[in-house]
PyMOL Python script that loads the backbone (N, CA, C, O; Angstrom):
from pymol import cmd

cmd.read_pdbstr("""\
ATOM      1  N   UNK A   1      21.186   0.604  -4.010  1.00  0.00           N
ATOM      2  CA  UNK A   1      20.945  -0.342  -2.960  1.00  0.00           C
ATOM      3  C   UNK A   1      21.024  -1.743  -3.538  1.00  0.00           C
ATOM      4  O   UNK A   1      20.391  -1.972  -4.569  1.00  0.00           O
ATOM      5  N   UNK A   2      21.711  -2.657  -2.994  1.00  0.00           N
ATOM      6  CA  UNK A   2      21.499  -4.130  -3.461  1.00  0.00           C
ATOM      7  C   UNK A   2      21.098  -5.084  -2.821  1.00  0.00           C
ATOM      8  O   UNK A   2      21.353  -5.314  -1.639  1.00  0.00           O
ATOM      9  N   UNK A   3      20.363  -5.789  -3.625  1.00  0.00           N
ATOM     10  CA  UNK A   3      19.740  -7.025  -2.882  1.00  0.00           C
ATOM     11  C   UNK A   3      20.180  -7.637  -1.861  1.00  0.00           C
ATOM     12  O   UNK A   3      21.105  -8.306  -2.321  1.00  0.00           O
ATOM     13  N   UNK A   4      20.121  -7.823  -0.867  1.00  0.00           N
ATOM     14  CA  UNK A   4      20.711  -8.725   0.181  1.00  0.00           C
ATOM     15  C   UNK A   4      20.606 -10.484  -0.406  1.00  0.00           C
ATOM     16  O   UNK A   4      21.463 -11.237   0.056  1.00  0.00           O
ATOM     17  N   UNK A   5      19.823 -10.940  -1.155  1.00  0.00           N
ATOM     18  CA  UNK A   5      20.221 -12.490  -1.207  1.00  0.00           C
ATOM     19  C   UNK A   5      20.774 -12.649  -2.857  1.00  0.00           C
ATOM     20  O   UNK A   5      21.433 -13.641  -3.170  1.00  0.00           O
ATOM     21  N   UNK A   6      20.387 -11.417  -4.020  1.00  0.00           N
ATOM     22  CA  UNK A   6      21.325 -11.502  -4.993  1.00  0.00           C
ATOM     23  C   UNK A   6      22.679 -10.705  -5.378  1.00  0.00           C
ATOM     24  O   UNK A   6      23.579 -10.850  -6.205  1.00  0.00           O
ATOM     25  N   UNK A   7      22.439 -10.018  -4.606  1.00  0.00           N
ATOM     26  CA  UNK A   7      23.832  -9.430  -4.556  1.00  0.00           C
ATOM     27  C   UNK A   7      24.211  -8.552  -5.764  1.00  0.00           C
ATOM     28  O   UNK A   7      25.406  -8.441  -6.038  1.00  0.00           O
ATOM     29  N   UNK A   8      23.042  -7.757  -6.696  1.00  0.00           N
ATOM     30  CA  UNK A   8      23.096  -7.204  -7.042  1.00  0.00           C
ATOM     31  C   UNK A   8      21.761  -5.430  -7.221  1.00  0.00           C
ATOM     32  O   UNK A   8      20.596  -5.342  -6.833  1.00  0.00           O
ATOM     33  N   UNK A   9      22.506  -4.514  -7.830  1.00  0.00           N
ATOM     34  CA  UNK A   9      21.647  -3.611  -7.613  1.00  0.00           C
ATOM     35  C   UNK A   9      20.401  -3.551  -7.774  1.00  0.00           C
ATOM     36  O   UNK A   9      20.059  -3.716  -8.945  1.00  0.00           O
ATOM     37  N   UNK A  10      19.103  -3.275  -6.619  1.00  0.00           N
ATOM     38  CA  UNK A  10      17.650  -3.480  -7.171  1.00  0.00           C
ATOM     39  C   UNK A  10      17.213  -2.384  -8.273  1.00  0.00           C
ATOM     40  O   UNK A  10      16.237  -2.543  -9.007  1.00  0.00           O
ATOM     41  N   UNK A  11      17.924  -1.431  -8.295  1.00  0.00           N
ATOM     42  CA  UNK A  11      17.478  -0.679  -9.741  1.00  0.00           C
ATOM     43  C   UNK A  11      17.593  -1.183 -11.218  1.00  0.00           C
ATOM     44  O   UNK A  11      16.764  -1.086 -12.123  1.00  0.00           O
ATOM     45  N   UNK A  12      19.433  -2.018 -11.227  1.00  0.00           N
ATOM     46  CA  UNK A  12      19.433  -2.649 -11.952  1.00  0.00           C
ATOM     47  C   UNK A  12      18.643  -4.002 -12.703  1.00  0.00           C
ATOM     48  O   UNK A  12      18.512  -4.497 -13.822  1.00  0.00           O
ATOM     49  N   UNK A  13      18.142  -4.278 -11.023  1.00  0.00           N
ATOM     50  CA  UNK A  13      17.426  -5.962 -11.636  1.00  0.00           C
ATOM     51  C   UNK A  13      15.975  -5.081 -11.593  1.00  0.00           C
ATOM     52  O   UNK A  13      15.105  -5.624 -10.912  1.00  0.00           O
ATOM     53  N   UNK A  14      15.702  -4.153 -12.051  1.00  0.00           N
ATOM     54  CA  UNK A  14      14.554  -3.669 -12.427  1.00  0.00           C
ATOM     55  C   UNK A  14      13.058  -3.793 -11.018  1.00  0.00           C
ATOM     56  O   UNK A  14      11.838  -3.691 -11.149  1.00  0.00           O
ATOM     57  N   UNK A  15      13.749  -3.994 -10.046  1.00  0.00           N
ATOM     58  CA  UNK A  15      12.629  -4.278  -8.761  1.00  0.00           C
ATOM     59  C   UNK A  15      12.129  -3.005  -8.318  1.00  0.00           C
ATOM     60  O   UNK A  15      11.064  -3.022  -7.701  1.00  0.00           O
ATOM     61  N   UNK A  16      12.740  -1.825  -8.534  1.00  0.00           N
ATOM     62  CA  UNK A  16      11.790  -0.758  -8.197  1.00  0.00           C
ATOM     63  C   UNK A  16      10.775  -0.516  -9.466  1.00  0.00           C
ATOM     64  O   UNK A  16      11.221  -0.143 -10.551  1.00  0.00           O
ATOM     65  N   UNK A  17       9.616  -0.716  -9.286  1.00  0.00           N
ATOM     66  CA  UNK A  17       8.378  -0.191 -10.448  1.00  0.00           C
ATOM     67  C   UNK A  17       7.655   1.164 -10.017  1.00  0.00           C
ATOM     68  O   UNK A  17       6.907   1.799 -10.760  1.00  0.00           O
ATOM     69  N   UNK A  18       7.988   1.516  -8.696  1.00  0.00           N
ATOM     70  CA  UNK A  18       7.117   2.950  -9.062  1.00  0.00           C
ATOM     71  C   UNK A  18       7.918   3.410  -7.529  1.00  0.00           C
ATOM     72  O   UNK A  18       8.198   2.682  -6.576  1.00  0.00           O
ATOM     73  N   UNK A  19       8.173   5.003  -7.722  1.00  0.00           N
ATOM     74  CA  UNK A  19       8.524   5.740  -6.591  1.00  0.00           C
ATOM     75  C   UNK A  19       7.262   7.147  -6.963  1.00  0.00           C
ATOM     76  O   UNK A  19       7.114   7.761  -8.019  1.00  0.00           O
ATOM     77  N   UNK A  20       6.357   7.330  -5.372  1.00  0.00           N
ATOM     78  CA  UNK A  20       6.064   8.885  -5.339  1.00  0.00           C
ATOM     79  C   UNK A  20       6.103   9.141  -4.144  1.00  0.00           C
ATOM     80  O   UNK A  20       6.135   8.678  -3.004  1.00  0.00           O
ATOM     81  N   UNK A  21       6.084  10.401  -5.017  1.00  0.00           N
ATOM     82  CA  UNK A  21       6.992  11.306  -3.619  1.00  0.00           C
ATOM     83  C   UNK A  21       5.906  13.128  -3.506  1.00  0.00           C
ATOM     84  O   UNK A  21       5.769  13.976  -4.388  1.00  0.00           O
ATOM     85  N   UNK A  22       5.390  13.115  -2.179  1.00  0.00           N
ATOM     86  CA  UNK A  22       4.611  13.946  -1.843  1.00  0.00           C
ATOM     87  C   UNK A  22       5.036  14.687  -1.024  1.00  0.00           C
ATOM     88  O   UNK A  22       5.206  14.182   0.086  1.00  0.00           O
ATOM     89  N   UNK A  23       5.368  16.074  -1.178  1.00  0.00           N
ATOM     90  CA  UNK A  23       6.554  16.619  -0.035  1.00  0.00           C
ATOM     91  C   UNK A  23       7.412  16.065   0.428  1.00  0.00           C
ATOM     92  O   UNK A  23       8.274  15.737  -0.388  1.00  0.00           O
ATOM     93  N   UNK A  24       7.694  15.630   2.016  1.00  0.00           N
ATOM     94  CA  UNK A  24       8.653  14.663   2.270  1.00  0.00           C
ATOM     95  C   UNK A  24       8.245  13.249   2.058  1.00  0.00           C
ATOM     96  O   UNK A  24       9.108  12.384   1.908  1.00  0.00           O
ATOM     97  N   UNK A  25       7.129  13.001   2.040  1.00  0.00           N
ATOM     98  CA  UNK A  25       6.491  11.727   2.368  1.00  0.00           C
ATOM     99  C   UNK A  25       7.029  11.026   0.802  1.00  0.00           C
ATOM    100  O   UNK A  25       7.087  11.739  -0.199  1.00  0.00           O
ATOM    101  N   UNK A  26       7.408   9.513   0.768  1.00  0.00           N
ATOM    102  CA  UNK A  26       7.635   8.640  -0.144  1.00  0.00           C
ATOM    103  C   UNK A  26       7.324   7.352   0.284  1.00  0.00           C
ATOM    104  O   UNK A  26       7.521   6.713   1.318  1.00  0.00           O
ATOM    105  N   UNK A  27       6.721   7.116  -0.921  1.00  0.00           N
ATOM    106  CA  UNK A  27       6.374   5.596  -1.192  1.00  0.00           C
ATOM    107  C   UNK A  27       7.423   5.012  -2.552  1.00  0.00           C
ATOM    108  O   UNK A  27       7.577   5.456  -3.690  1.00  0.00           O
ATOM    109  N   UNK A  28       7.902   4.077  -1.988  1.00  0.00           N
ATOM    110  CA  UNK A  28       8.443   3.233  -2.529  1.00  0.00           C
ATOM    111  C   UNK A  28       7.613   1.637  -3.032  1.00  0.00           C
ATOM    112  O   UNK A  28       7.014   0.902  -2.247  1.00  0.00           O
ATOM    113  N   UNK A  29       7.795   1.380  -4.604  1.00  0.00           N
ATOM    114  CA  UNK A  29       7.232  -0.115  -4.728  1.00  0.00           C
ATOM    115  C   UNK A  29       8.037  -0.483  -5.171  1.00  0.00           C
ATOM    116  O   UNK A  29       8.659  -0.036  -6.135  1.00  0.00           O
ATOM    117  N   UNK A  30       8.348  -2.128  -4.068  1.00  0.00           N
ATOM    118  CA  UNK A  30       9.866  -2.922  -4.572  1.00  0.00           C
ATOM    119  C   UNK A  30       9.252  -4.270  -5.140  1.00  0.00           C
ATOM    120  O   UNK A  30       8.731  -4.941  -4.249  1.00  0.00           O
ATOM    121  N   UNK A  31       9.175  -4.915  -6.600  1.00  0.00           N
ATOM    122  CA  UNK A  31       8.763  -6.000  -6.749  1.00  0.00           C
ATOM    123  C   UNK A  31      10.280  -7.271  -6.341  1.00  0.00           C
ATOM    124  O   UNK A  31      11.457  -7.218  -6.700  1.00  0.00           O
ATOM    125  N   UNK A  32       9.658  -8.135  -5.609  1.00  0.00           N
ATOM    126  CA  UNK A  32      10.441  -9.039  -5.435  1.00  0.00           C
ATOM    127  C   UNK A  32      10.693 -10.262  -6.081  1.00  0.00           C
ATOM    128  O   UNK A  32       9.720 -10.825  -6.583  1.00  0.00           O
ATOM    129  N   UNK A  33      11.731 -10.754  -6.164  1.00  0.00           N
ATOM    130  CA  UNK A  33      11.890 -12.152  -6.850  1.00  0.00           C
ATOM    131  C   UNK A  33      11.253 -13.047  -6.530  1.00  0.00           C
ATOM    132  O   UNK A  33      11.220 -13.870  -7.445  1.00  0.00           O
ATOM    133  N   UNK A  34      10.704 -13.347  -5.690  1.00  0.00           N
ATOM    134  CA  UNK A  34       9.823 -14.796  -5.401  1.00  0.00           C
ATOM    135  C   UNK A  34       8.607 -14.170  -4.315  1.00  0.00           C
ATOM    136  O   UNK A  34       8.847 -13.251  -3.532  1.00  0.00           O
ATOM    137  N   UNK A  35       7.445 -14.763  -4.416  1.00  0.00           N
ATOM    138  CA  UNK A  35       6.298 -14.096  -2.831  1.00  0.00           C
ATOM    139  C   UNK A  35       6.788 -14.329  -2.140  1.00  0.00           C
ATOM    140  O   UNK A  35       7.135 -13.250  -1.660  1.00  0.00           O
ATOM    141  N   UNK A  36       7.324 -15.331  -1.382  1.00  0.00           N
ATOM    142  CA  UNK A  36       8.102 -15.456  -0.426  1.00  0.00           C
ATOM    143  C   UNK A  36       9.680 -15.071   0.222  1.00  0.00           C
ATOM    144  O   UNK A  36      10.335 -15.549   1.148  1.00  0.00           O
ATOM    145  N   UNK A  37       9.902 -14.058  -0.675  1.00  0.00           N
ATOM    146  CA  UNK A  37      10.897 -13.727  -0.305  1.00  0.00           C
ATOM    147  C   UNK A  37      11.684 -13.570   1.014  1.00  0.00           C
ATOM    148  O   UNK A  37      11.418 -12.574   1.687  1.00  0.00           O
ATOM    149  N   UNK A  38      12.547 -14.361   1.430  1.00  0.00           N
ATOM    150  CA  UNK A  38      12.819 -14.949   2.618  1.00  0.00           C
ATOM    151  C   UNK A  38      13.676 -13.115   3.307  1.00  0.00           C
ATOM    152  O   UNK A  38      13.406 -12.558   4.372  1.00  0.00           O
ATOM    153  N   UNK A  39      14.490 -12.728   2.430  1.00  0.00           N
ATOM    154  CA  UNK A  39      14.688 -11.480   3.232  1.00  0.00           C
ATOM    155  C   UNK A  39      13.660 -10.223   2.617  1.00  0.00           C
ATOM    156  O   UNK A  39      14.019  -9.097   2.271  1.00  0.00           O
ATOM    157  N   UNK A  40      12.809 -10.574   2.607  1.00  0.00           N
ATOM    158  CA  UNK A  40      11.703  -9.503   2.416  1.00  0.00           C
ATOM    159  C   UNK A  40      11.930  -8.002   3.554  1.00  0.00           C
ATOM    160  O   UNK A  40      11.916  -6.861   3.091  1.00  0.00           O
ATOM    161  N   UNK A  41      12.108  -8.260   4.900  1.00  0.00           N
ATOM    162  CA  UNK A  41      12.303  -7.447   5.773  1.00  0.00           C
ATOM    163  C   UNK A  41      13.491  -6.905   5.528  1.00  0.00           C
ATOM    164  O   UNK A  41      13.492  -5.728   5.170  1.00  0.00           O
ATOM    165  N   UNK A  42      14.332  -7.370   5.612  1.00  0.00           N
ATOM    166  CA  UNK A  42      15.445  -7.072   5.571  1.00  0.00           C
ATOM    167  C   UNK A  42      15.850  -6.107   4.396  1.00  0.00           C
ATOM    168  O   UNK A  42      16.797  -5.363   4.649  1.00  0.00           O
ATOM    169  N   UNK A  43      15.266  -6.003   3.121  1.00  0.00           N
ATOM    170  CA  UNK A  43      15.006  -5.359   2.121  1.00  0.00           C
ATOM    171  C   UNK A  43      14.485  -4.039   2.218  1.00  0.00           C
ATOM    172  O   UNK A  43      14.977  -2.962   1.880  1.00  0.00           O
ATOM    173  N   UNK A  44      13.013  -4.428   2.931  1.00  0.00           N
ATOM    174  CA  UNK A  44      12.639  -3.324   3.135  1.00  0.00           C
ATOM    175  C   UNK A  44      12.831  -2.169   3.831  1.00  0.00           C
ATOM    176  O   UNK A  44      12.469  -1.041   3.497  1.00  0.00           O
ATOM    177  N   UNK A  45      13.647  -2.631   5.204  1.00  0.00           N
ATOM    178  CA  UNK A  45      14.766  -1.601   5.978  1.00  0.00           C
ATOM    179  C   UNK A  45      15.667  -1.167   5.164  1.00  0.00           C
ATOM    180  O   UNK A  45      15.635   0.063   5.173  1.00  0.00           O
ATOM    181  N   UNK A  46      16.572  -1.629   4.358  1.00  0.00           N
ATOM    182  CA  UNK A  46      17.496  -1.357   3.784  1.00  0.00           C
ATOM    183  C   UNK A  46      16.927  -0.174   2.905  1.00  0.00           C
ATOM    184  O   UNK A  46      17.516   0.906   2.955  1.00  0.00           O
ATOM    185  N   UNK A  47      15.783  -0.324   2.082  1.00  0.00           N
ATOM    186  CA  UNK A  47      15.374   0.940   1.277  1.00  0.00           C
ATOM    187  C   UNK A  47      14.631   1.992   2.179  1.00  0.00           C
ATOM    188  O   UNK A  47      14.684   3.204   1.969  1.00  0.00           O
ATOM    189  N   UNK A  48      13.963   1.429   3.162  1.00  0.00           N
ATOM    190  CA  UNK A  48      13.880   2.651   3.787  1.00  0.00           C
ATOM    191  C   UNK A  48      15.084   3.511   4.422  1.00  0.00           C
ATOM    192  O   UNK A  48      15.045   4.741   4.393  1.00  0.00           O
ATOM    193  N   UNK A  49      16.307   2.702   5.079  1.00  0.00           N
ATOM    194  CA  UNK A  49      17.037   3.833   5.656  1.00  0.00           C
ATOM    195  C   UNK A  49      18.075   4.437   4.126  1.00  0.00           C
ATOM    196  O   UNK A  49      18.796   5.409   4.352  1.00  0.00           O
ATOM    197  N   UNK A  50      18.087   4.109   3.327  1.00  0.00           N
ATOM    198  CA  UNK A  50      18.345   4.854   2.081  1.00  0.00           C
ATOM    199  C   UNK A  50      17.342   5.824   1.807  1.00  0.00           C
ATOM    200  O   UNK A  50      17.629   6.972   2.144  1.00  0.00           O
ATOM    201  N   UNK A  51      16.605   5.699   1.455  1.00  0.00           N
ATOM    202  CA  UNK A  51      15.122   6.695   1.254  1.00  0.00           C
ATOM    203  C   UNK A  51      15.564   7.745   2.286  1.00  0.00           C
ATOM    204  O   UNK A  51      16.011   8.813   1.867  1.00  0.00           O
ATOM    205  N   UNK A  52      15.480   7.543   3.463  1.00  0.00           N
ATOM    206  CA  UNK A  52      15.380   8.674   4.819  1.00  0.00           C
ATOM    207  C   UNK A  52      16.359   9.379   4.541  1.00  0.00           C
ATOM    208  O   UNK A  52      16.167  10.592   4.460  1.00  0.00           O
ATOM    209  N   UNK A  53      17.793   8.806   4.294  1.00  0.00           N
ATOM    210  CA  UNK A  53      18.942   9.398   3.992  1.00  0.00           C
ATOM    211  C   UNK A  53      19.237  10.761   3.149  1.00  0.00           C
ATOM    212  O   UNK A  53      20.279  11.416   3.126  1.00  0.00           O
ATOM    213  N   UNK A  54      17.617  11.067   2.245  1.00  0.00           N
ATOM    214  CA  UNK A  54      17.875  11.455   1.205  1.00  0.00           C
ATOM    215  C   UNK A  54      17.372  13.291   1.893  1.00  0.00           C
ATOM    216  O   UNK A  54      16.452  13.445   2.697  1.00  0.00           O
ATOM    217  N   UNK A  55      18.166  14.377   1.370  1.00  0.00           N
ATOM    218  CA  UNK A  55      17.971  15.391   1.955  1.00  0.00           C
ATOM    219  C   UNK A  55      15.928  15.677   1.828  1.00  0.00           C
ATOM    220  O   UNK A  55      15.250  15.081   0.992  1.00  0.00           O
ATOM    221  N   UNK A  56      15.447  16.498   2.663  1.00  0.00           N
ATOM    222  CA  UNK A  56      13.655  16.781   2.677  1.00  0.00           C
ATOM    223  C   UNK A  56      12.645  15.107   2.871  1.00  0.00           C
ATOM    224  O   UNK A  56      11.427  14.939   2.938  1.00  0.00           O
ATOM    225  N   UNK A  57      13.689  14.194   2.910  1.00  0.00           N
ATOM    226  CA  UNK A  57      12.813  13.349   2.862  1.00  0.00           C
ATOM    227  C   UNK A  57      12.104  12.915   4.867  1.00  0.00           C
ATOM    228  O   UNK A  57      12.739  12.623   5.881  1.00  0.00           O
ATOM    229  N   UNK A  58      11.053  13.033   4.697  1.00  0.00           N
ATOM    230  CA  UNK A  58      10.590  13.098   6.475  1.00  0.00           C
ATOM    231  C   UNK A  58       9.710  11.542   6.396  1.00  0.00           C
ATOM    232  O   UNK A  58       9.335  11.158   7.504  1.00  0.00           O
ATOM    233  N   UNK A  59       9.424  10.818   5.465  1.00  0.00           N
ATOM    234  CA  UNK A  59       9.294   9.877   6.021  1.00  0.00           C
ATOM    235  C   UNK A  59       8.672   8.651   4.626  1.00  0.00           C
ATOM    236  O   UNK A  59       8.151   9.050   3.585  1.00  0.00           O
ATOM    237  N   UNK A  60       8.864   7.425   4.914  1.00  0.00           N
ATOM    238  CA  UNK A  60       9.096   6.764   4.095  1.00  0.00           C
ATOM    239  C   UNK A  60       8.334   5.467   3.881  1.00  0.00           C
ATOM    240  O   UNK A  60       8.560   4.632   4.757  1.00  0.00           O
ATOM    241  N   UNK A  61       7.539   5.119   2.988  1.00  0.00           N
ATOM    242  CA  UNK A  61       6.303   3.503   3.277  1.00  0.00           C
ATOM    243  C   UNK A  61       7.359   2.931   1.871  1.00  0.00           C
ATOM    244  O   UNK A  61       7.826   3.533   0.904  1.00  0.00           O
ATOM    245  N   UNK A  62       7.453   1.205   2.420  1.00  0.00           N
ATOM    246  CA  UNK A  62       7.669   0.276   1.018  1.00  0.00           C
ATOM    247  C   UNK A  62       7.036  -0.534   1.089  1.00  0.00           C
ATOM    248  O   UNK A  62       6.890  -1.253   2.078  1.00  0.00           O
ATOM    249  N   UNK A  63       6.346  -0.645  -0.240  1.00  0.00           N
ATOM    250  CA  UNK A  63       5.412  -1.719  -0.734  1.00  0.00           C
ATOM    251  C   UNK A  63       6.249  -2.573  -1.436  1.00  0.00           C
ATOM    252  O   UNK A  63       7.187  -2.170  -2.124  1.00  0.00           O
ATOM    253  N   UNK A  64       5.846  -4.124  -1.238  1.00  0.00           N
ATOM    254  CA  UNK A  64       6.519  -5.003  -1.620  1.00  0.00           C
ATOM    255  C   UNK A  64       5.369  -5.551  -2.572  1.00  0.00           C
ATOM    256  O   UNK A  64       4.294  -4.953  -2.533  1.00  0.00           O
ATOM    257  N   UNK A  65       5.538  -6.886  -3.612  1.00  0.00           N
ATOM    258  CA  UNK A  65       5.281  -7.776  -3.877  1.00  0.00           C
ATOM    259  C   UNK A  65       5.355  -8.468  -4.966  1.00  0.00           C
ATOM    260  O   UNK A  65       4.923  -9.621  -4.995  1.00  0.00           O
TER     261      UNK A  65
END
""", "prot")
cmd.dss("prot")
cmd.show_as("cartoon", "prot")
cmd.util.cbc("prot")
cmd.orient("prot")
């Protein structure tokens, strides 16, 4: 998945710090480049409908900050 305002992969720029995963249920934590991250939302849809995408997965929380 890539950043929408850097334009590169958030795995690569190291912004995911923790994924668990409890049956279907997943939590995602995305650290962001600035608190204010202006597409903060926009981010966070983006990893959730990736997340959902993923086969058994039934549902999906992202923590930002």
């Amino acid at each position: 998945m890539v950043d929408p305002e850097l334009g590169t992969d958030i795995v690569d720029l190291g912004m995911v710090r923790e994924i668990e995963v409890d049956g279907g249920a997943v939590i995602v934590e995305v650290a962001l480049t600035i608190a204010a991250c202006p597409l903060r939302d926009q981010l966070r849809v983006d990893v959730e409908r990736h997340v959902k995408a993923v086969p058994g997965v039934n549902s999906v929380k992202v923590r930002t900050g």
